[in-house]
C-alpha positions as CSV (number, residue, x, y, z in Angstrom):
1,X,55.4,84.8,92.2
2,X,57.5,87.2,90.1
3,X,59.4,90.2,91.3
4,X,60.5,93.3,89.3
5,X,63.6,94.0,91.5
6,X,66.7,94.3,89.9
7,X,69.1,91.8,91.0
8,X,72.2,94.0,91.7
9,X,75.7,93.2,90.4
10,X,77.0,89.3,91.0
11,X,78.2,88.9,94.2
12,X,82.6,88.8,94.5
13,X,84.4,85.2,94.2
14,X,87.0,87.0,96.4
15,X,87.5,85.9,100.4
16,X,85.3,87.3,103.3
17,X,88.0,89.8,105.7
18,X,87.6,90.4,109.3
19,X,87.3,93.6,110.9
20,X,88.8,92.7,114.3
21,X,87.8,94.7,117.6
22,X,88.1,98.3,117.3
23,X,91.3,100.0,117.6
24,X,91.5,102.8,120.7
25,X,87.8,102.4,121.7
26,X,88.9,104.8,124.9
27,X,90.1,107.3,122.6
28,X,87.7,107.3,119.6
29,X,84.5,107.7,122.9
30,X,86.3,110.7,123.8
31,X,86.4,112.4,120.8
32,X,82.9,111.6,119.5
33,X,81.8,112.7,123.7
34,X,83.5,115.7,123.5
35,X,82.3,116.8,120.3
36,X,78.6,116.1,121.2
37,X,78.7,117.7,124.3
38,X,81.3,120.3,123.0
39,X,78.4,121.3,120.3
40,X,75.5,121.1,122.6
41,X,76.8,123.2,125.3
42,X,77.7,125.9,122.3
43,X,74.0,126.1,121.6
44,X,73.4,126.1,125.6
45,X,76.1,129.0,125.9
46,X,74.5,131.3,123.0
47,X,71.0,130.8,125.2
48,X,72.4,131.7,127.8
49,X,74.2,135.1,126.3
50,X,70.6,135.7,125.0
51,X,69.1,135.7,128.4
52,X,71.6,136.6,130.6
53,X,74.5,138.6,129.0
54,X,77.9,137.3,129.4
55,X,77.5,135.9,133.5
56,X,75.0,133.4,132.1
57,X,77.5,132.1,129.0
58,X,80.4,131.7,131.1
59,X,78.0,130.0,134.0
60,X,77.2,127.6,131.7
61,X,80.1,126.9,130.0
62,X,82.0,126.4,133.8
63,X,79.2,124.2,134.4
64,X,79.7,122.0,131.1
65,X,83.5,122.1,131.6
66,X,83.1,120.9,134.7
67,X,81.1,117.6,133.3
68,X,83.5,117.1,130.6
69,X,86.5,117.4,132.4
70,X,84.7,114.6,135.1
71,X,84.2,112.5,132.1
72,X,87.2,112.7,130.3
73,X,89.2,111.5,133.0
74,X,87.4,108.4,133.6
75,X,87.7,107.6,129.1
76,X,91.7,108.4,129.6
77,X,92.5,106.2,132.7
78,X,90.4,103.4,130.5
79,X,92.3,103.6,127.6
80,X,95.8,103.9,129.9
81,X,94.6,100.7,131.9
82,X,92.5,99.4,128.7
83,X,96.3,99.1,126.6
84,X,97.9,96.6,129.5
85,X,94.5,94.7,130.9
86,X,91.7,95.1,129.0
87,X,89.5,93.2,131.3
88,X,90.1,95.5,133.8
89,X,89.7,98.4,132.6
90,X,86.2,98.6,133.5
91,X,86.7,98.3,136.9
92,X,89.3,100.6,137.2
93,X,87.0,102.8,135.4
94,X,84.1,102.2,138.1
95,X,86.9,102.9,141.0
96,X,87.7,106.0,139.3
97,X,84.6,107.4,139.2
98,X,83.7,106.7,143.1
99,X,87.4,108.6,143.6
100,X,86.3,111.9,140.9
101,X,82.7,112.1,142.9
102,X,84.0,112.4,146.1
103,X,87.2,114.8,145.3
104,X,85.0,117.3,143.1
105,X,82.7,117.4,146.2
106,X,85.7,117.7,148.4
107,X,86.1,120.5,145.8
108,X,83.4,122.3,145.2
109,X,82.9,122.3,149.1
110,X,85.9,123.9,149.9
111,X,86.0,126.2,147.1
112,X,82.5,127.3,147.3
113,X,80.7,129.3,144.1
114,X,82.5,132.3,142.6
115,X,79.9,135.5,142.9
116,X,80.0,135.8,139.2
117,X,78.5,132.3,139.1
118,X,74.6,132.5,137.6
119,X,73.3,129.0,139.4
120,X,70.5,128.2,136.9
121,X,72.9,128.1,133.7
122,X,75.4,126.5,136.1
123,X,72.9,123.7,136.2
124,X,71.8,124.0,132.7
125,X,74.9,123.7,131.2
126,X,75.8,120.8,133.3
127,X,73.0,119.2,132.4
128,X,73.1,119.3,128.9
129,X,76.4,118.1,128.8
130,X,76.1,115.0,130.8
131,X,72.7,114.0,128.3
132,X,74.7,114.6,125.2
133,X,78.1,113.1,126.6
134,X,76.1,109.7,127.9
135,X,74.3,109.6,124.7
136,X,77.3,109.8,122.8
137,X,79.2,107.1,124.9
138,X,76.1,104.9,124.7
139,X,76.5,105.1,121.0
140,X,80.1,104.7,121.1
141,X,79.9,102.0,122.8
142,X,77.4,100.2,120.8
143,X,79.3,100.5,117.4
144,X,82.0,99.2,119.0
145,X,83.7,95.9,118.1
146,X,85.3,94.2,120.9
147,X,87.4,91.0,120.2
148,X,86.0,87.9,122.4
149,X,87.7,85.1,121.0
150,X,90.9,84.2,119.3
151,X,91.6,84.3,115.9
152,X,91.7,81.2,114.5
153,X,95.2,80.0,114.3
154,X,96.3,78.8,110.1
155,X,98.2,75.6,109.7
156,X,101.1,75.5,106.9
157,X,98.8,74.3,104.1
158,X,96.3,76.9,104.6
159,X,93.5,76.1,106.2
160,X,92.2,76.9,109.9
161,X,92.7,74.5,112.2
C-alpha cells in the first residue's frame, strides 16, 4: 500500500519537557467564568433594553451579578485554601457553598425585591449566567493539569532513579 502524504519535517533529537500541573487553576477559572458569563449577560442586558427599556437591563444585570458574585466567592476561597492544602480545597469549596446558599436566602428574604426590579429579566439574567459560568468552569476544569504524582527524583549521574 502506498500513501501520497507528505512526511512532515524529522522529528527533534532534543529531550521530551514536562508541563507540570497548572499554575493558579482557582484564578485562571475565574477569569475565563467571568468573562463567559460577563459576555453572555451583555447580550442578555441589550435584550432586555430592547424589550423593556432600562428597568429590564438593570433587572438583568442585578440578577447576573448576583450569580457571579455567588460564584466568585466559592473560586477565591479555593485558590486561598487551594495555596496551603490542595486536597482540601474542594471540600472547603463544597462547605462554602452550603454557607453562600443559605446567607443569600437569609438575604434576599430579609431584603425583599426593590420595586424597580422586573422579575422575568431578574430570572433571565440569572439564568444565563449560571449556564455560561458552569460551562466555562466545566471547561476550565477539564484543560486543567493537576499534578498526581511526584516528580521523579535525579541521582548525581543523571539519570532518574
Amino acid at each position: 500500500m502506498t500513501s501520497n502524504a507528505d512526511p512532515g519535517p524529522a522529528s527533534g533529537t532534543g529531550p521530551v519537557g514536562v508541563s507540570g500541573p497548572t499554575k493558579s487553576l482557582w484564578l485562571r477559572l475565574l477569569a475565563m467564568s467571568s468573562a463567559a458569563a460577563g459576555g453572555a449577560l451583555v447580550l442578555t442586558g441589550v435584550a432586555a433594553f430592547l424589550f423593556n427599556g432600562a428597568t429590564g437591563l438593570w433587572s438583568a444585570a442585578f440578577g447576573g451579578a448576583l450569580v457571579m458574585a455567588f460564584f466568585a466567592i466559592s473560586l477565591m476561597i479555593g485558590h486561598i485554601a487551594g495555596r496551603n492544602n490542595p486536597s482540601g480545597a474542594i471540600g472547603l469549596f463544597v462547605a462554602t457553598y452550603f454557607v453562600k446558599v443559605v446567607g443569600f436566602a437569609v438575604v434576599l428574604f430579609a431584603i425583599g425585591a426593590p420595586a424597580w426590579l422586573h422579575g422575568r429579566w431578574f430570572l433571565i439574567g440569572a439564568v444565563v449566567t449560571v449556564v455560561f459560568w458552569q460551562a466555562a468552569e466545566i471547561y476550565g476544569f477539564s484543560k486543567a493539569r493537576l499534578q498526581i504524582y511526584n516528580d521523579p527524583e535525579t541521582r548525581k549521574g543523571g539519570t532518574d532513579v
